[in-house]
Each structure stands twice: as structure tokens, then as C-alpha cells.
C-alpha positions in Angstrom: 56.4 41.7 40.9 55.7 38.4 39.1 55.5 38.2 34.9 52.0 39.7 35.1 53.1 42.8 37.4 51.4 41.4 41.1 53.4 42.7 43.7 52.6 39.8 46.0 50.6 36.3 46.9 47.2 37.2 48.3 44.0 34.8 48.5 42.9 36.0 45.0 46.7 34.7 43.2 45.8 32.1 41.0 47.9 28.6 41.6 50.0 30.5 44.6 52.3 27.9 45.6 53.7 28.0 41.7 53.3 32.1 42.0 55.6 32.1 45.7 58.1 29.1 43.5 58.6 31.9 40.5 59.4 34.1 43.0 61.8 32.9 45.3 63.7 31.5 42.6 66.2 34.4 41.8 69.7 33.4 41.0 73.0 34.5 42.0 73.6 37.3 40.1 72.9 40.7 41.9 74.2 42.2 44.4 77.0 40.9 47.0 75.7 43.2 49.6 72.8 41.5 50.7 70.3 43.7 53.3 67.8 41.3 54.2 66.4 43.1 56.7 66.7 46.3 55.1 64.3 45.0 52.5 61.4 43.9 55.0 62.1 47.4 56.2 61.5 48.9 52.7 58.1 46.4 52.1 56.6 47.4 54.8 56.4 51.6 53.7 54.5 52.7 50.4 56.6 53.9 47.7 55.7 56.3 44.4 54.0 55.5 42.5 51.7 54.1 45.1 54.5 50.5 45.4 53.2 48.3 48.3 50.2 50.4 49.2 47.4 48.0 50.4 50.3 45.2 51.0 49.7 46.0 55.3 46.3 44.8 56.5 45.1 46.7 59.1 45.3 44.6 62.3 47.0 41.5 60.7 49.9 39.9 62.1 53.6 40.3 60.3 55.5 36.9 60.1 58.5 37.7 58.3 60.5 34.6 56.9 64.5 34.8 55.7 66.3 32.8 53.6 69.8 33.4 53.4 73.3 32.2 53.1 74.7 34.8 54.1 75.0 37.4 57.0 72.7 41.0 56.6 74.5 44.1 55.5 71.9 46.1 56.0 72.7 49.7 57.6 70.9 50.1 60.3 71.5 48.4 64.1 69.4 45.3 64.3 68.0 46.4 67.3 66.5 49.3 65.2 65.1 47.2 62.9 63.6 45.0 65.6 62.0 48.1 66.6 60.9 48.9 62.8 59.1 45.9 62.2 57.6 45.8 65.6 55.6 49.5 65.1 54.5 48.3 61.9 51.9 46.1 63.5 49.2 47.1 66.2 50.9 45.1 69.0 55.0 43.7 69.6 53.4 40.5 69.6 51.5 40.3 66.4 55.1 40.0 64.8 57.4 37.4 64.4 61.0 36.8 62.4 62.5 33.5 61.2 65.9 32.9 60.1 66.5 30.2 57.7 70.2 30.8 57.8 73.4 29.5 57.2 76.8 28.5 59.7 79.4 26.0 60.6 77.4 22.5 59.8 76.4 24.3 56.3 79.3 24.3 54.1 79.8 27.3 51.6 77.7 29.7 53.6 77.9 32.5 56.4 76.4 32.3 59.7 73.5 34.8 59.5 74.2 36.6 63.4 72.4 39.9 62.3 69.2 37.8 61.3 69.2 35.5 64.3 69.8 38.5 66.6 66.3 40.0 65.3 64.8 36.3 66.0 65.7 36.5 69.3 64.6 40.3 70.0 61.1 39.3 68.2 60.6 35.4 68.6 60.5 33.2 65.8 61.7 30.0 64.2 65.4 29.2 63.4 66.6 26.9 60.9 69.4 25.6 58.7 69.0 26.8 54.9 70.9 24.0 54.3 68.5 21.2 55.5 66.4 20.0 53.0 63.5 19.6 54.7 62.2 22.7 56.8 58.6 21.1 57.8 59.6 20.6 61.6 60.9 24.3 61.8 57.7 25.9 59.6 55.5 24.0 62.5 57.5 26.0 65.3 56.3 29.3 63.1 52.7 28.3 63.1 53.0 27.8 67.3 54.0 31.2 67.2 51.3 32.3 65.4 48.4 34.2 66.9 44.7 31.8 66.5 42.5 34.8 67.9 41.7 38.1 68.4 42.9 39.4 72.0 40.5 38.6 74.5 39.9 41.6 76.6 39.4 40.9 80.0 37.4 42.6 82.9 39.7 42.5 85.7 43.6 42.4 86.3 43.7 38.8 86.6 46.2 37.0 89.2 48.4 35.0 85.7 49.0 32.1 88.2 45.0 31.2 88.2 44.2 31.6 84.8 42.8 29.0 82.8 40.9 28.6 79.4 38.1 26.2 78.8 37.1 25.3 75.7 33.4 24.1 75.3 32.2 22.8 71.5 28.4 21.5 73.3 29.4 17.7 73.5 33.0 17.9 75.5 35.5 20.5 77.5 38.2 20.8 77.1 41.0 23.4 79.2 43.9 24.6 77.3 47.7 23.7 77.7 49.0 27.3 79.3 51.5 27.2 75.8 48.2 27.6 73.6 47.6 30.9 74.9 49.3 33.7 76.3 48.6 36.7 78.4 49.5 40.6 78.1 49.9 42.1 81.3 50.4 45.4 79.2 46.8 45.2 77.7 45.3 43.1 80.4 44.4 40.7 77.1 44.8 36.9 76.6 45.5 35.1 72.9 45.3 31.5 71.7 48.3 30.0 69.7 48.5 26.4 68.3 44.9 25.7 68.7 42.0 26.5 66.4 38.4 26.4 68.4 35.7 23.6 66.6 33.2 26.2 65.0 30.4 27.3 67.3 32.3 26.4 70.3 32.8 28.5 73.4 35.8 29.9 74.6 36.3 31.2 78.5 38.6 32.4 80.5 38.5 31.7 84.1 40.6 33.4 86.5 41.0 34.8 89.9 40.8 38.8 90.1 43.8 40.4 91.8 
């Protein structure tokens, strides 16, 4: 929690980019042992006396984001917590993990294998914690990043005819296949890296199998 006892950052925080600064700025001094993903393990469960309740939104999507210098010493297999943080949200896709991590070009630090592992079992965005500047790798993240609801649709489609057309009243406009993607699984479709002008239609066109 912050001074004032808020568990986390929500659209209610006053002045959050200070709030998430406060946070994130912790020091050196615990623990050796870090557990990384052991902890978005434990902040994803409710504790006594009621710690984290509420924090999970029913339905919402679970970018987790990791800073570190070091490798993970958490216990469990990585391929368990894969699985941990995957059940935790309605849908494998809604989640994604990004490794800000360390390694040979960043003196001083530890190549974080156990995080990037998890990356690539969930998808994600991979980065140098040494780099300065992380704009170019928070923009990969935000691709990644579910713009819609699943689109359900009426008929298994054949995935080599699909196409989605966009249609604000003035122009059309048919998506690039990489802002969307379709679940075979739940016969759904979702847009990522585009937001839809309000008002404006959205179809998907595609030939039945």
C-alpha cells in the first residue's frame, strides 16, 4: 500500500503517475531472494483480512509488467505459473507478461531466463532494464493489448477469407490481419492496435466453412 493505505492505482487515485513513482521506488534493502513471479501469483488471490479483494475485475484483461535485475527465485516451475496467471482471467489470451530484464549488454545484472520463459509461454514485450528509454517496448505491450470485446461469430468461418471492415459513415476502411485476431477455440474474433472512431461500424466478413 501507498502512505495513505491504497492497495493499488485505479481511475479514482489522485495524481497516479506520482502514486505508481512512490511505488516502484523501493530500494535495495530486502530480500536477496527475489520471486517475481511468485508475487503476481500472490496479487492475484484475496488474503485476510480481505488484502486484494476487488483488485481482479471481472472480465478485464491481466498485463503483468516486470522489472528486474535479476533472475526469479520463485518456487514453483514457470510453466506453472504460466498456467496460474492464465486461469486467473476469463480467456489465455486476455493475459499478457513483460520482462523488463537484465543480461550480458546490462552490466551488474542477471539475465532474467525464468521471466522471459513466462513471456514466451504467454506473449508479451521484452526489454532491457537497463535502457533508459522503454517507450518503443511499452508500444509493443499496447499491440498486444485487446481493443474489443470478442466478437462472436455465427459460423465457423474459413480464417483464410476473413476480413474486417471498418465503416465510421464518411470512409472504410479494412483492417491489417495484425489488428485482430481470431479464436478457433471460441469461434470469436478481437481487435488489437486499433481503436474504432465512436459511432462507427465494425464487420466481419468471411466465408463459412
Amino acid at each position: 500500500p501507498d502512505a495513505a493505505g491504497t492497495l493499488w492505482i485505479d481511475e479514482a487515485t489522485a495524481a497516479p503517475l506520482t502514486n505508481l513513482q512512490g511505488r516502484v521506488r523501493v530500494g535495495i534493502g530486502g530480500s536477496a531472494v527475489e520471486q517475481g513471479l511468485e508475487a503476481a501469483r500472490a496479487a492475484l488471490e484475496d488474503h485476510d483480512p480481505g488484502f486484494n479483494t476487488g483488485f481482479r475485475r471481472v472480465g478485464a484483461q491481466l498485463a503483468v509488467v516486470v522489472l528486474s535485475d535479476e533472475d526469479d527465485s520463485s518456487p514453483m516451475s514457470t510453466v506453472d505459473y504460466a498456467t496460474k496467471l492464465s486461469t486467473a482471467v476469463p480467456s489465455p489470451a486476455d493475459v499478457t507478461f513483460t520482462s523488463f530484464v537484465g543480461g550480458a549488454g546490462c552490466p551488474g545484472t542477471a539475465a532474467g531466463v525464468r521471466y522471459l520463459d513466462v513471456t514466451t509461454q504467454l506473449d508479451g514485450a521484452v526489454g532491457d532494464v537497463c535502457d533508459a528509454d522503454l517507450s518503443d517496448e511499452l508500444d509493443d505491450l499496447m499491440g498486444l493489448v485487446w481493443n474489443s470485446a470478442p466478437f462472436a461469430l455465427s459460423d465457423t468461418p474459413d480464417q483464410t477469407t476473413i476480413m474486417v471492415l471498418v465503416d465510421d459513415g464518411v470512409s472504410q476502411v479494412v483492417l491489417d490481419p495484425t489488428a485482430w485476431a481470431y479464436d478457433a477455440i471460441g469461434n470469436t474474433l478481437r481487435i488489437r492496435s486499433f481503436s474504432a472512431p465512436a459511432g462507427a461500424a465494425i464487420e466481419v466478413i468471411y466465408e463459412p466453412l
